[in-house]
N, C-alpha and C positions, 0 to 999 in steps of 0.2 A: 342414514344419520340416526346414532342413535340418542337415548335423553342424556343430558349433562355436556354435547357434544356444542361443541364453538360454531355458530357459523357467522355470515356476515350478511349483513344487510342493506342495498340499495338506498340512498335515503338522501335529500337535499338539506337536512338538519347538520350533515357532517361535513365540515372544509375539505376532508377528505374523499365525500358521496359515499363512502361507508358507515356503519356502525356496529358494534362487535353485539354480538348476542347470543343467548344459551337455551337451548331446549331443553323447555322444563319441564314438556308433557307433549306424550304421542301415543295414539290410540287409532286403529285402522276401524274404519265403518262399511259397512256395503251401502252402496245406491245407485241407483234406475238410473241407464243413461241410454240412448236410443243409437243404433247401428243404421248408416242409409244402406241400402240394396248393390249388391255389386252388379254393374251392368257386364253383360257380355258385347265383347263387339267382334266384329269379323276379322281385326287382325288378326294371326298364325301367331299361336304360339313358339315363340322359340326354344330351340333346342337348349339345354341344359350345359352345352358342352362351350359354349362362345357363341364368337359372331358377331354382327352388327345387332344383332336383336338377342344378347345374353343379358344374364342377370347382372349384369356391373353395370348398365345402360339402366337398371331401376334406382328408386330412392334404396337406400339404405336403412333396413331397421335401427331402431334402437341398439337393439342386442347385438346384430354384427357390429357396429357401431363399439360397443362398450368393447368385444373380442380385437377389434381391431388395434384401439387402442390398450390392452392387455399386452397383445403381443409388442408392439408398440416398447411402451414402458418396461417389459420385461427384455427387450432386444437391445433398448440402451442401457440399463442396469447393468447386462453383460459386458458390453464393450465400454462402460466405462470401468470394468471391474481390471485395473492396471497387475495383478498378482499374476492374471491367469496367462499362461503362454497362447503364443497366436492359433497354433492349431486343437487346441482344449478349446478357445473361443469361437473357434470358426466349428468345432464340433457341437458346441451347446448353441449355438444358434439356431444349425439346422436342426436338432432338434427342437427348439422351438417355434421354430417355421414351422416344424411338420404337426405337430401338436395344436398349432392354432387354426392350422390347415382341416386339421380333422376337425377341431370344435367348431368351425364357421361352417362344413357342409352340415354335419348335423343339426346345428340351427338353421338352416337355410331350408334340411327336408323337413323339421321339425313345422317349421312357419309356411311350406305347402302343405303340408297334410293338414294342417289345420284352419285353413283357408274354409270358408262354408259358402258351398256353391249354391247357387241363388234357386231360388222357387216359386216359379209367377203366380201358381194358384195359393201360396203362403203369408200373409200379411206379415212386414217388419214387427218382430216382438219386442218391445223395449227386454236391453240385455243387462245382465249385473256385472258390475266393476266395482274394484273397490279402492276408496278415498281415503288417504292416510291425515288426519287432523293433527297437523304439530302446533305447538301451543312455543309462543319463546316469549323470554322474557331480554330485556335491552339490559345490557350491562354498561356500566357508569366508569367511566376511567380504567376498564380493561381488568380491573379488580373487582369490584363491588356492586352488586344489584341494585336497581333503583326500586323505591318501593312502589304500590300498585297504585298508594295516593300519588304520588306522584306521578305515573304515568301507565294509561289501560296497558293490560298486555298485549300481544298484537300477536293474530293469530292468519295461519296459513294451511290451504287445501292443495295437498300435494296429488296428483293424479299417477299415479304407477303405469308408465308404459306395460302393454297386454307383453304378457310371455317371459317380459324380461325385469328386474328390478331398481336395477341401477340406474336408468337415465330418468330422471326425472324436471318435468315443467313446474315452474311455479308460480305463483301468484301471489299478490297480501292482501289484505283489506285491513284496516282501522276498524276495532271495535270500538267505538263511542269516538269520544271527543280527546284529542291529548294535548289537554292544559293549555288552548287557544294556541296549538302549533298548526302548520298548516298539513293538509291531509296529502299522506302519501302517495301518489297515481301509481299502485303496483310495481312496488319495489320489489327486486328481484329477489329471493332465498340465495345463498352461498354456499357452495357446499362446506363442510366441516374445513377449517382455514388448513387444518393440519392432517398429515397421514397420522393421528393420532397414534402415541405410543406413552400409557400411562406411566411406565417407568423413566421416560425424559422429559425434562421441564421444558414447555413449549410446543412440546409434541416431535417436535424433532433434533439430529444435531447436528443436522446439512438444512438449510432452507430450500434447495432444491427438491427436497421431499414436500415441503407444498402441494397442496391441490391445488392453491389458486395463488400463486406468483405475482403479487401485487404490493404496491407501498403500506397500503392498511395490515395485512398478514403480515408481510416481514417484521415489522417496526411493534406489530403486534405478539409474536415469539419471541424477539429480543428483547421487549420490555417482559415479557413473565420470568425470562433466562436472566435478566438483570436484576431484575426485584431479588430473585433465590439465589444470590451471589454466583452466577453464570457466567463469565464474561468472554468466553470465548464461542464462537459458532461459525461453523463454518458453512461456506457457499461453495462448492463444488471442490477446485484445487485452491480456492482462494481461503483463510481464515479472518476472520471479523474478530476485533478485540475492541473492548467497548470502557475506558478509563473507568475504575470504579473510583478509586479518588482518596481511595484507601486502603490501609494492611491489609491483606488477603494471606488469614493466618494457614499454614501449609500449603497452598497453593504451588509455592517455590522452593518445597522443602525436596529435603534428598531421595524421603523415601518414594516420595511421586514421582522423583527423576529415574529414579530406580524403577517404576512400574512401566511409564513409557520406554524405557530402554528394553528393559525383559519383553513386551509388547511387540518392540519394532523387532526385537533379534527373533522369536517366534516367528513373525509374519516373513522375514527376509530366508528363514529355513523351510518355508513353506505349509507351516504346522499352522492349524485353527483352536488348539488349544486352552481352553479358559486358564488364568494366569489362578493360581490358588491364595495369591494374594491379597485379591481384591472379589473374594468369593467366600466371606466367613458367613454366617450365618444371626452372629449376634452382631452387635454396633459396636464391638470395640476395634478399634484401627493399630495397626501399628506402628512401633511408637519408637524415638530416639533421642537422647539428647539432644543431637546435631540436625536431625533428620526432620523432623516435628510431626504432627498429624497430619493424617489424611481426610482431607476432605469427605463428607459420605458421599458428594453426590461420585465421586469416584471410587467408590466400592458398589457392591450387590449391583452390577448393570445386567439389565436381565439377555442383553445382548453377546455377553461374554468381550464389549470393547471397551474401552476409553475414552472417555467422550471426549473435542475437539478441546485444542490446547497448544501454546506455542511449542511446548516439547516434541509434538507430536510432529509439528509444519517441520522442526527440524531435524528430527528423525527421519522422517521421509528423504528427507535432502540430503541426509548423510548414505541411507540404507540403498538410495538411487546411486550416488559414485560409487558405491562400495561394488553393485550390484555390475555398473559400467567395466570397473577398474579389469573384475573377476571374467567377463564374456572379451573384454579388448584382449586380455593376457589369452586367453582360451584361443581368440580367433588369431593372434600371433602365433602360438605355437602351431595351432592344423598349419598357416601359411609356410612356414618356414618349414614343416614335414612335407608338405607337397612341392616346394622349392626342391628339396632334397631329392626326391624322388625322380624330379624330372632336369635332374642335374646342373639347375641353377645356382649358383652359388647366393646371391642376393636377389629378394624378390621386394617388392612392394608391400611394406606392413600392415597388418588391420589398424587403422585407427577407429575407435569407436567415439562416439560422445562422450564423457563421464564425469566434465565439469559441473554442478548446480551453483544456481542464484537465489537467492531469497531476497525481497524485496519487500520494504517497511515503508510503507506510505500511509500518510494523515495528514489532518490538519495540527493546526500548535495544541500542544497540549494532549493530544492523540496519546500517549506513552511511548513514540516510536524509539528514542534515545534508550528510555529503560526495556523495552523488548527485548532491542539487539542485545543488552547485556545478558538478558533473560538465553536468549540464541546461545551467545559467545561464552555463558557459564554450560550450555549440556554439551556443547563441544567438546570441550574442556574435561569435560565429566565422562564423556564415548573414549576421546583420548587414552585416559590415565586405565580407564578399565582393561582397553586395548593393549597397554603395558603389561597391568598384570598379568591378561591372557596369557602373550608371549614371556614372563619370567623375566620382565623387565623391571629393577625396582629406580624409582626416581630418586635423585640426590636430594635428600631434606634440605641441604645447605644452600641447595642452589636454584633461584628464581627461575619457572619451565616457563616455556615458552607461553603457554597459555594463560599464567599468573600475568607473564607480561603484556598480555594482549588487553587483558581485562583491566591490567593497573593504567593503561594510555589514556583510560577514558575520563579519570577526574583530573587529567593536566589537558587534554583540550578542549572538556567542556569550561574550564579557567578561562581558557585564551580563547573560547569559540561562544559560548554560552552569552545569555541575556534575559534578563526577564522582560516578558510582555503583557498584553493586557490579558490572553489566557494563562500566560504558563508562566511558574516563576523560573524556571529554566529553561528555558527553549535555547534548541541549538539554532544559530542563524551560520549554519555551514549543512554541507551535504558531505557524506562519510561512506567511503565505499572499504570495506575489510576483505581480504582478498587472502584466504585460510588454505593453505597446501599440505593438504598427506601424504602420507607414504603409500603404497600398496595394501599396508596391511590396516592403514585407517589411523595411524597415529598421525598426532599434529607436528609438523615439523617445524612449518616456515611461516611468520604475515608478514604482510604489506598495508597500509594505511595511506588511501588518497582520500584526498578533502576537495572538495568542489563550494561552488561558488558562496564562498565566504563575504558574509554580510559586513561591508569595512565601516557602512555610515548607519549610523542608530538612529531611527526616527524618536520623536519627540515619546512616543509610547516606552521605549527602552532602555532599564536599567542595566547598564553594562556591572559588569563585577570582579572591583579589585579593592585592594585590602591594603593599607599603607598606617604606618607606625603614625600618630601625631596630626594626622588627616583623618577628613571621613568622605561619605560619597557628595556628600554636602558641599563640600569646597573645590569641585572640580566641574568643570563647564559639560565635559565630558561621561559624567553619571550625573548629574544632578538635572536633566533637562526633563525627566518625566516625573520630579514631585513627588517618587515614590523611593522610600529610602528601606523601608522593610518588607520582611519576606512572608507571603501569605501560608506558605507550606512550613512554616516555624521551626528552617533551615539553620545552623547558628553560620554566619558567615567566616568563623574564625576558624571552627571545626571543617569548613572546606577546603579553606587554606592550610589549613594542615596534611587533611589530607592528598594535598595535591603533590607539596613538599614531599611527604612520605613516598609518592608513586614516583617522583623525580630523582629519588634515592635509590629507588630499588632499581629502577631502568636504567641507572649508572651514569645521571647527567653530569656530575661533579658539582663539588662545593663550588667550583667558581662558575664554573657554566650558569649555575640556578641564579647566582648573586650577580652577575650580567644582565641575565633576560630579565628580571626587578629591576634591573638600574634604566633598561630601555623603556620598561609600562610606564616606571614613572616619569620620564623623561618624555614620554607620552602625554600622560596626564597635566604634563605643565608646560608645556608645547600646547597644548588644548586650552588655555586660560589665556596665553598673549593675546595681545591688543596691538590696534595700529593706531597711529595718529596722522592726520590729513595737514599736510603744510605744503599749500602751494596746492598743485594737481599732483604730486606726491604722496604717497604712504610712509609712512615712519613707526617703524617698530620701537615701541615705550620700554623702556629699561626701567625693566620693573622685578620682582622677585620670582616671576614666573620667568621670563625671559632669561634672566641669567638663570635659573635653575636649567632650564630646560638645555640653556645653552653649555653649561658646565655639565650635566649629564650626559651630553653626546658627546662631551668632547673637541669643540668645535669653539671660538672665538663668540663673543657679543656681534663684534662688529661684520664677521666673516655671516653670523646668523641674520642679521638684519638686512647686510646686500644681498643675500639670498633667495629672501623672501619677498622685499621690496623694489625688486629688478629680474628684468627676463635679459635672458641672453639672445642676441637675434643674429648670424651667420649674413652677411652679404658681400657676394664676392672676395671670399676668404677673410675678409676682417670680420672680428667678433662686436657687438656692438651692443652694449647693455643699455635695455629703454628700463625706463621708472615705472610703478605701477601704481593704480588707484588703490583704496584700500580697498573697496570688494577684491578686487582682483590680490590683493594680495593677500587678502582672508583665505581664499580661495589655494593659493601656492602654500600656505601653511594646511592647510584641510589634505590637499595633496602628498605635500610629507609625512604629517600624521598617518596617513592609510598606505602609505608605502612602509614605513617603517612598520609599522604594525603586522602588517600582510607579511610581510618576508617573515619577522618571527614567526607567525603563525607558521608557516613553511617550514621554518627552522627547525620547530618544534617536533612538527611530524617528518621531517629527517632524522632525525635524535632519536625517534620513538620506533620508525623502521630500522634503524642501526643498531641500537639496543637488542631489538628482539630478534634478529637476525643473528648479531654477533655470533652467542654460541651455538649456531644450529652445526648437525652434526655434517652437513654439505656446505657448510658455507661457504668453502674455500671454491665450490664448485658456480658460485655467483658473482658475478661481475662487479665491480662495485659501482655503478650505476645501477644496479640493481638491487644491489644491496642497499644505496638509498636513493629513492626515486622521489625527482621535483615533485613537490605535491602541487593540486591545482591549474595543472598546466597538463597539456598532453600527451604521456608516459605510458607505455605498456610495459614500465618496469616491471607493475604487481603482476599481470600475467605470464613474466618470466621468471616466477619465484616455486612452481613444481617441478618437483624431484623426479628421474627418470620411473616409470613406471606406476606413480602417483597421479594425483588430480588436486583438485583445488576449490571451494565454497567459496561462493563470495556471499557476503550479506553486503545489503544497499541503505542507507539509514539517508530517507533525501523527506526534505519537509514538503506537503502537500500544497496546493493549491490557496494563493493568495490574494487579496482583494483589499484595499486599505480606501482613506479617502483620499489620499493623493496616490496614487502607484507610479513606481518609475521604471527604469533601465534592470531594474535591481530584480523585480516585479516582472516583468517582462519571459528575464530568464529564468526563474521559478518555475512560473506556468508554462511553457516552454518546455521547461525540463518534463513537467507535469503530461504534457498533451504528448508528448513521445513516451509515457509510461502509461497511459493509455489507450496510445493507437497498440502497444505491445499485449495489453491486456484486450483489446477486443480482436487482435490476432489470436491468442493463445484460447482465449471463453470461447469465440463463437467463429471467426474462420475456419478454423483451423478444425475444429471438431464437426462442423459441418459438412467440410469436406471427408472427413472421416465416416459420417451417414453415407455420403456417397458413394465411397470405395466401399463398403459393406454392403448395399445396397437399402439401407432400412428404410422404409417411409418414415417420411420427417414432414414435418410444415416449416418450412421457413420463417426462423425469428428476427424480425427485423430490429438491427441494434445501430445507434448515431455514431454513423464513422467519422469520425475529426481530421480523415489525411485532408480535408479542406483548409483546417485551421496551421497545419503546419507547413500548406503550401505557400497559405498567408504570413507565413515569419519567417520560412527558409529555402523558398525554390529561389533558385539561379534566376537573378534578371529582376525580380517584383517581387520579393521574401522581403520583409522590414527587415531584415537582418542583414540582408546584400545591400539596399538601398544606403542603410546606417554605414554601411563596410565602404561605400562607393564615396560619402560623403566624408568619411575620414580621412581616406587619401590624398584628395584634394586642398589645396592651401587655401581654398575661399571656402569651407566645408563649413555652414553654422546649424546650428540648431533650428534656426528661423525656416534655413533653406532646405533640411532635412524634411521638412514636415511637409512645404509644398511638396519635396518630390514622391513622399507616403501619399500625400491628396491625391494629385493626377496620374500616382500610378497603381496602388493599391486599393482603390474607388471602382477601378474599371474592370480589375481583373478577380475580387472576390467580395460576396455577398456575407464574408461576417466581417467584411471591414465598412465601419461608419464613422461618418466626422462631419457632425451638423453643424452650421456658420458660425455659432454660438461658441462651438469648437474649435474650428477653424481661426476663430479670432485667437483663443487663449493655447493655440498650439497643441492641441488635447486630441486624440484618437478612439475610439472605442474596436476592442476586439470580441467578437463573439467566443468566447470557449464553451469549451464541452460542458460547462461547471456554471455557465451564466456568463452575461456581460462586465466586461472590466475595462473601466475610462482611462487612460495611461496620460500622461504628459513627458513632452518631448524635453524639457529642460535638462542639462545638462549629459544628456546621451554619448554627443561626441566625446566625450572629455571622457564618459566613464568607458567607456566603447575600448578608446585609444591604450587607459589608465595608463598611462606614461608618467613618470618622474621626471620636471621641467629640467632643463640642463642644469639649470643655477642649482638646484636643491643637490643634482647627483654631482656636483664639481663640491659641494659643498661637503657629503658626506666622504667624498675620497680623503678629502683633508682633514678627516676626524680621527683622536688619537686612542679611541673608544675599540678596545679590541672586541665586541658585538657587533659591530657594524660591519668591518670586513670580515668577519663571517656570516652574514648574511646578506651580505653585496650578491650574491649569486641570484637571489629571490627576488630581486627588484622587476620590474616590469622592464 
């Protein structure tokens, strides 16, 4: 540890039991410390060679101790180094097996020869060692020194293990008094938090380079990387992006897409070449109109790399298919030469792997929505480059595929979008983009599925639409969260435009756009009616919303009132309309609102997979099922959208982990979704590489990480998963909510320990589920209903009868 170096400190002053601090002075002393006598005993010594009495049967020094873990670290550095081919890997291993091999017998004759064999007529002499005195000072908010009035310095005697100088014990004492805090009982030194590297901000630009792999370090790096406009950092295959909340001027500029590309096409040729671009010598950058500046911390890296950065995560993910497409075509042609040879005519093809996923998870507000565009633009950017390689020039006149991919996103963030109490646009949908190349890496084909879309807005959420002679003010349906303007100082008129503008380019037509308006607002005032109570009866009021809503769809006054005001009930072949209460018929209007809604939204990402597919140059070769596939529902249309000899990206854009004061059904499948993207993540981190130690052979210690398959046995095994019990309880005709919950009580109580439901609970229908991420209270109200999401008959006899050509086009999307 040298002076100015970080380390951390043991301390109960800290909610975290750490505290960050800097070595501000170190100076080595000699002093007298007394050796006891070594005894001889009659045991044999043993041989050298093994045996039950070898030297692996002793304590371990220091020093072999530090060598071991040398080779250690140096053995995983290699095999996680993904560039090198297997047999390069498996040759630098055993060389450094063999290397570490030598350096541990040398210390091992070193520390017998040096051994001092005892002398009865010799009195023990007090022996010299020497005491390194580090001096640190406590740092104040990870920035700023405290001063000495404010707090003594605190100083520590470090002892140098004999022979060797790395491992070190430590101890602290309190010089004097600090400011009536209570005294430290030797708190531990830390080593330096970081493998320090003064040319990176933070010390590093993996946290896996960590010494000490703790909440205090990490949170510690990422705060120095934030303060110096850093915001990317990466964790092994994983990258961290951390909202700045603000322009991040060049960041996204072309000519940095330019560097990571030049970067990844070096690395994928197999060259280590420093890129001469980002290797000038004075501070100026270069520079472009279009292009903008480069950031310095991405110039002069004394590394010769690029420091972590979303171009980079998908780079990798492109230069991996590229790398797949290149070995599958390779291992086809050897097959079919050895077919040949041995007089087969058709053999069994290589398939290799070659598809990648990239996967965006956060919380609201996280930037997950503008990443993926961040993703969907160097796509886009690899693409077009990819043309020019091959002497391809693009038609100026005409919208590429990739323009089209990128323009889908401000027509379903319209129809998907919401503000909430973080974000003012949070997507309350999950978006999976499913991107197919060709062989040679150009973009050809997408597909767009949308997952589980948020239909009911809680009281926190501003939905967002725009209507001539209205405002959000006067609709039941935006006005319920009190918040009428936008914190990111959005203009809402200019979104609307440009939504319009993407609806034009993607070929919706004039009338198609002036339909879906005529359904939102037929929405929006469908969302204002009222009922009135006559008798044990509900009666829908004929009022200016009512007819609105009712002349917008198409449909009669009176045909909308017995629709809503009446259930249809089947018995013994006669049909038999019961009358409803007004909850309940609050309720059958809330139902049609989110069916109708739902299908547009459906609608929408058909039109947006049709568009961009139209002119692909195969697309006669795609089914039309494929060509537009149900969104939201269970489709393997997108994975039948690659070209022969091609592959396909998907990027995953799904909102992270949720917790509210009421949670519901809605809530459930979130986290859910959540707890199976990260049983997949502690497969890919730490199974899965673990077992890799194994087949290598490397000594490893086992890191013990919270597997969650318990949490997903509690929502989806067969038989006692809340998700079978809910399934069991819908089927049935007597299936209520009331009676859902006992069957969660006595049967999800018995069979897993992160399910709890105290009496307190039990009264108000309420469950608690343990997730990986904390406990989360749920209530069982209205589950079946959203479970089933069925369109009551009355409502879907009602839209058949609508003379609203919207509607039977999207009759397909209904539930």
């Amino acid at each position: 540890m040298e002076e100015g170096a970080h380390v951390w400190l043991r301390s109960p002053q800290s909610e975290w039991g750490w505290l960050p601090a800097r070595i501000t002075k170190k100076e080595i002393v000699p002093c007298q410390t007394k050796k006891h006598k070594t005894v001889e005993t009659d045991r044999p010594k043993a041989p050298s060679g093994g045996g039950s009495g070898s030297s692996s049967d002793k304590p371990k020094s220091a020093a072999i101790k530090a060598l071991e873990e040398e080779r250690r670290t140096a053995l995983q550095s290699i095999l996680r180094n993904k560039t090198l081919e297997k047999e390069e890997k498996k040759k630098q291993m055993d060389d450094v097996k063999a290397t570490f091999a030598k350096l541990t017998a040398d210390a091992e004759a070193e520390e017998a020869v040096s051994v001092e064999q005892p002398d009865e007529d010799k009195p023990n002499e007090p022996q010299l060692d020497e005491t390194t005195l580090i001096q640190l000072t406590i740092v104040d908010d990870y920035t700023e020194e405290i001063s000495t009035q404010k707090l003594n310095d605190i100083k520590s005697t470090i002892s140098k293990t004999s022979g060797y100088g790395r491992g070190v014990n430590a101890m602290l004492s309190s010089s004097g008094t600090n400011n009536g805090m209570a005294h430290m009982p030797n708190p531990a030194v830390g080593q330096p938090a970081t493998k320090i590297n003064d040319a990176i901000t933070g010390g590093v630009d993996d946290l896996i380079g960590l010494t000490h792999l703790h909440e205090p370090a990490i949170l510690h790096a990422l705060r120095l990387r934030y303060d110096a406009d850093i915001i990317y950092t990466n964790t092994g295959p994983i990258l961290l992006a951390i909202n700045p909340f603000k322009t991040m001027e060049g960041v996204y500029g072309k000519n940095l897409m330019e560097l990571y590309r030049q970067e990844g096409q070096e690395r994928s040729r197999g060259g280590t070449k420093q890129l001469e671009l980002f290797l000038p010598q004075t501070p100026t950058t270069p520079t472009t109109d279009q292009g903008g500046t480069i950031p310095a911390i991405y110039l002069h890296r004394s590394n010769g790399r690029l420091p972590p950065h979303v171009y980079k995560a998908a780079d990798d993910a492109y230069r991996a298919m590229i790398r797949g497409i290149e070995m599958s075509s390779a291992m086809k042609r050897g097959s079919r030469a050895r077919n040949r040879a041995a007089g087969q005519k058709k053999g069994d093809d290589f398939e290799m792997p070659t598809n990648q996923s990239i996967l965006v998870s956060g919380e609201s507000g996280a930037g997950k929505t503008v990443t993926t565009k961040i993703v969907l633009n160097y796509f886009a950017m690899l693409s077009r480059k990819t043309q020019e390689d091959h002497g391809q020039i693009p038609d100026e006149g005409k919208t590429s595929i990739e323009q089209q991919v990128l323009q889908s996103n401000p027509i379903l963030e319209a129809f998907g979008n919401a503000r909430t109490i973080r974000n003012d646009n949070s997507s309350r949908f999950g978006k999976y983009i499913n991107i197919a190349f060709s062989g040679q890496g150009q973009l050809l084909r997408a597909s767009i599925d949308t997952y589980l879309l948020e239909k009911a807005a809680t009281e926190n959420e501003r939905n967002e639409f725009l209507l001539n002679g209205y405002t959000v003010q006067d609709f039941k349906l935006t006005n319920q969260s009190g918040t009428y303007d936008r914190r990111d100082h959005v203009v809402d008129v200019d979104m609307h435009k440009e939504m319009v503008e993407a609806m034009e380019a993607m070929d919706f037509g004039y009338d198609t756009v002036q339909q879906m308006m005529r359904l939102v607002v037929a929405v929006l005032f469908a969302g204002n009616m009222t009922f009135d109570e006559r008798g044990d009866a509900a009666v829908l009021e004929e009022n200016e919303a009512s007819m609105a809503a009712a002349q917008l769809l198409g449909v009669s006054f009176d045909n909308l009132a017995a629709s809503l005001t009446s259930k249809v009930i089947f018995a013994r072949g006669d049909m038999i309309h019961k009358s409803l209460d007004v909850s309940q018929a609050e309720e059958a209007n809330e139902a049609l609102i989110k069916a109708l809604y739902g299908a547009l939204f459906d609608f929408v990402g058909e039109k947006i997979n049709s568009s961009i597919n139209a002119g692909s140059k195969s697309s006669e070769s795609i089914s039309p099922t494929m060509k537009r596939p149900v969104l939201g529902r269970a489709t393997s249309s997108s994975l039948n959208i690659v070209p022969p000899g091609g592959a396909s990206i998907g990027v995953l854009d799904i909102f992270g982990f949720e917790t509210f004061e009421v949670n519901a059904f809605e809530q459930l499948c979130i986290n859910y979704t959540n707890e199976t993207l990260q049983q997949q993540f502690n497969k890919f981190v730490f199974k899965l590489e673990q077992q890799e130690y194994e087949r290598e052979g490397i000594l490893w210690k086992f890191i013990p990480f919270p597997d969650n398959q318990d949490v997903l046995d509690l929502i989806d095994k067969p038989g006692t998963g809340i998700l079978q019990i809910l399934d069991e309880q819908c089927i049935v005709d007597w299936g209520t909510d009331k009676k859902f919950s006992l069957s969660l009580y006595s049967t999800c109580d018995k069979v897993s320990n992160r399910f709890q439901a105290s009496p307190s609970q039990r009264v108000r229908n309420q469950f608690t589920v343990e997730h990986y991420a904390g406990p989360v209270e749920y209530s069982t109200e209205n589950w079946l209903e959203k479970n089933t999401d069925q369109l009551p008959a009355a409502s879907a006899e009602l839209l058949d009868s609508s003379e609203f050509e919207m509607i039977g086009l999207i009759k397909l999307h209904f539930e």
